[in-house]
C-alpha positions as CSV (number, residue, x, y, z in Angstrom):
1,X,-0.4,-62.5,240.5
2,X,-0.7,-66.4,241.2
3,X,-4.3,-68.2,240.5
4,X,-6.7,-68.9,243.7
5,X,-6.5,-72.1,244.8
6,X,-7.4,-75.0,242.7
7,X,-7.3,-73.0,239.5
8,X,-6.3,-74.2,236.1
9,X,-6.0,-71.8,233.2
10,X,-4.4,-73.2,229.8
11,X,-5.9,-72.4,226.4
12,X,-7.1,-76.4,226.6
13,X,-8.8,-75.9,230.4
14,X,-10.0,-72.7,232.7
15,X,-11.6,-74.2,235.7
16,X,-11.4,-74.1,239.1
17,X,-12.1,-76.6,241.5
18,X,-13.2,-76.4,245.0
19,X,-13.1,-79.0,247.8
20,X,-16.4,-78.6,250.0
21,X,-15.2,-80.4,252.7
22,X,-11.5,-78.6,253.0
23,X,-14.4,-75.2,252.8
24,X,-17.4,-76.2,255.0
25,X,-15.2,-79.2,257.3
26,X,-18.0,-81.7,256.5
27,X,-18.3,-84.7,253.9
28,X,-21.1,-83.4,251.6
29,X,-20.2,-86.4,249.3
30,X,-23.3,-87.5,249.6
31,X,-25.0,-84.3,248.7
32,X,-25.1,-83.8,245.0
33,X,-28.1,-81.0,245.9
34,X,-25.7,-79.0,248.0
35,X,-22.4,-79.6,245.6
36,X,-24.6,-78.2,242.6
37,X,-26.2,-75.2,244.6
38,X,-22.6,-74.5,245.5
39,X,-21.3,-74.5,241.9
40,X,-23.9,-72.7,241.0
41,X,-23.5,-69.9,243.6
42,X,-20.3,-69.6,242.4
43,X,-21.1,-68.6,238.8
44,X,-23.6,-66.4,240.0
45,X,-20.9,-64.4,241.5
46,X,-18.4,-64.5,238.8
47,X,-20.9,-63.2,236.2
48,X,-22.6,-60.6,238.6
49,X,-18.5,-59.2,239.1
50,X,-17.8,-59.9,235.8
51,X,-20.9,-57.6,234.2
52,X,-20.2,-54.6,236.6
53,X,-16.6,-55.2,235.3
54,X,-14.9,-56.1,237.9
55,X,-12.2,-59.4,238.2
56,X,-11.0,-61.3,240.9
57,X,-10.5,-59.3,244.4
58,X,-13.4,-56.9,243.4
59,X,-10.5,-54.9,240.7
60,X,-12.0,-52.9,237.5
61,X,-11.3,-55.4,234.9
62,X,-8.3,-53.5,232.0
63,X,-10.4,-50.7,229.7
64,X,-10.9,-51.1,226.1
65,X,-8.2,-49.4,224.1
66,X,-9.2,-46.4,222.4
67,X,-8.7,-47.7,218.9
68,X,-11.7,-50.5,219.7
69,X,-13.8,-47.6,221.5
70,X,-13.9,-45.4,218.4
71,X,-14.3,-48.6,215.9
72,X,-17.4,-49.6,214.1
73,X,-17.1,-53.0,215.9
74,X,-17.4,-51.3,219.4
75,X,-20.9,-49.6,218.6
76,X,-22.1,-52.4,216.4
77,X,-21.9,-54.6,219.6
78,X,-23.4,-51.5,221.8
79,X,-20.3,-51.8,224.0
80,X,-20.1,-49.3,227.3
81,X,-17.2,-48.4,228.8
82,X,-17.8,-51.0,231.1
83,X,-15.1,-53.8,230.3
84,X,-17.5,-57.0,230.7
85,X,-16.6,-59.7,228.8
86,X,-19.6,-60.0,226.6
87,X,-19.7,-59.6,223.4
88,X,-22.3,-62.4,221.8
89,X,-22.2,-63.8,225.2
90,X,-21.4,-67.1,224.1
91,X,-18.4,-67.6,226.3
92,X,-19.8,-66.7,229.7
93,X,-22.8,-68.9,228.9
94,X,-20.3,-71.8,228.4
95,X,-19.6,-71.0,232.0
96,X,-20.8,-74.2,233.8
97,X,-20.5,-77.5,236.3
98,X,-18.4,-79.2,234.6
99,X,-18.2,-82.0,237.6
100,X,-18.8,-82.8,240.7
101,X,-17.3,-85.5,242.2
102,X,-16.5,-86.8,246.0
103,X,-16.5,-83.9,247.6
104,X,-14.5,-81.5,245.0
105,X,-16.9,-79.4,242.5
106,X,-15.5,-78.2,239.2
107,X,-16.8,-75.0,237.7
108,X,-15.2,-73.8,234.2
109,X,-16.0,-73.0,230.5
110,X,-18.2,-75.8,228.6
111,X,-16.2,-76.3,224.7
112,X,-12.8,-76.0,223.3
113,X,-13.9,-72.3,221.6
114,X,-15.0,-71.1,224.8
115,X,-11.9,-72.1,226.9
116,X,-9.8,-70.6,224.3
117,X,-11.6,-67.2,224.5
118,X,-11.7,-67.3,228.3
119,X,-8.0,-68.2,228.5
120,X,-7.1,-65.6,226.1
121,X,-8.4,-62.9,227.7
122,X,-7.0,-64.1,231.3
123,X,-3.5,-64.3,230.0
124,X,-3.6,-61.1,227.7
125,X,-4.2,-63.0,224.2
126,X,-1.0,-65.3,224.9
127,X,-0.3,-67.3,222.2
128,X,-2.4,-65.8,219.7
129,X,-1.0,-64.1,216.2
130,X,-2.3,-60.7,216.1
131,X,-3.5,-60.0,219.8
132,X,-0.4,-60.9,222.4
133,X,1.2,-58.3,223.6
134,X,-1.5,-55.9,222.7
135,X,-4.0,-56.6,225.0
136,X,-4.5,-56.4,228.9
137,X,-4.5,-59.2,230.9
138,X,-8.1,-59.2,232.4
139,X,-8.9,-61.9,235.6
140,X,-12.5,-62.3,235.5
141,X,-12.2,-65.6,236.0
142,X,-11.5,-67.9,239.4
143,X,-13.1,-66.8,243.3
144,X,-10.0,-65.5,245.5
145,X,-10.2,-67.5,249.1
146,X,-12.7,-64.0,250.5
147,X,-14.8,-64.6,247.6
148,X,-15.1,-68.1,248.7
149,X,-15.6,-67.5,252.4
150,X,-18.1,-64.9,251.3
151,X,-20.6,-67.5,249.2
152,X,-19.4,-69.9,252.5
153,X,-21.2,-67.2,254.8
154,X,-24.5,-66.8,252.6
155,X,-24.6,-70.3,252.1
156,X,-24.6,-71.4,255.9
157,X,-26.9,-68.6,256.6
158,X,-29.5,-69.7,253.8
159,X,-28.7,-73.4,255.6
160,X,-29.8,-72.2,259.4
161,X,-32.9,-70.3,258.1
162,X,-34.1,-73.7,257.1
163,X,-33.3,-75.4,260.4
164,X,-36.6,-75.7,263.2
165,X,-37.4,-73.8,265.7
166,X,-35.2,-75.1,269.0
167,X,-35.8,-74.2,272.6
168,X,-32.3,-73.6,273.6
169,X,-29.8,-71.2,272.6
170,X,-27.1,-73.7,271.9
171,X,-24.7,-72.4,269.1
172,X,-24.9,-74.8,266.3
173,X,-22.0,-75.7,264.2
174,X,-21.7,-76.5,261.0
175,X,-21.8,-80.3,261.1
176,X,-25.2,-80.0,262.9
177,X,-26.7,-77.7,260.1
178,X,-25.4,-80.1,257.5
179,X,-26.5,-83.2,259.5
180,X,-30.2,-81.4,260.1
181,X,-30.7,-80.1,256.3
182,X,-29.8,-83.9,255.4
183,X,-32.0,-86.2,257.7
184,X,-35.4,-82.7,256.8
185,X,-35.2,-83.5,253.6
């Protein structure tokens, strides 16, 4: 399965970028408002997917074997069924901003721990000693292009609701929205 678009996973790096002006046609270079709400909707919906176990494209993240479901770690940690990815919840709370710059916005894991766990269990534990080869490859990370058109769709609509009142019916595009959120503020 390839990565989305402007995805990097290595055990150094798991981000993905997005360009907001290739998404919404408009330079929002100038909006570091609209660039962070825009990161930020997009970790909402990875860890929203992500805690009713589901990864990229809406699939049911791999199960826990059953030798981790009947170990003392598994009910130490009050772990369901439900494949999550939180243990401590260190590593999704690394999930963050990490910049914004121009028109491109970079979301990914804060910390070299955090990237490592994150990569490790996107890739299946590649690399590491004891785990490779023995555990599922589980994509919880990254929006697919529909994910992205999705928080696109909410994100315009939240942007009209706060447009006046006008007397025609004329359609408005996006530029306009952009352009009338900008000079109302």
């Amino acid at each position: 399965m390839a990565l989305p678009k402007g995805m990097t996973q290595t055990k150094e790096k798991v981000s993905q970028k997005f360009d907001l002006e290739e998404i919404f046609g408009v330079d929002l270079s100038s909006r570091p408002d609209l660039k962070e709400q825009f990161g930020q909707a997009v970790i909402d919906k990875i860890l929203e997917r992500t805690e009713q176990g589901k990864g990229r494209n809406d699939v049911s993240l791999a199960g826990y074997s059953k030798s981790y479901k009947d170990s003392a770690q598994f009910e130490q940690f009050g772990k369901s069924s439900t494949v999550n990815m939180d243990l401590k919840g260190d590593m999704l709370d690394a999930l963050d901003i990490l910049s914004s710059s121009g028109n491109e916005v970079e979301v990914g894991f804060n910390g070299t721990l955090q990237n490592a766990k994150a990569y490790g269990h996107l890739s299946g534990m590649k690399g590491h000693k004891v785990l490779a080869g023995k555990t599922p490859k589980r994509p919880f990370f990254g929006l697919t292009k529909n994910e992205r058109d999705e928080i696109k769709s909410q994100f315009v609509s939240e942007l009209e609701s706060q447009l006046p009142e006008t007397e025609d019916d004329e359609p408005i595009n996006l530029e306009d929205i952009f352009r009338s959120v900008t000079t109302n503020q």
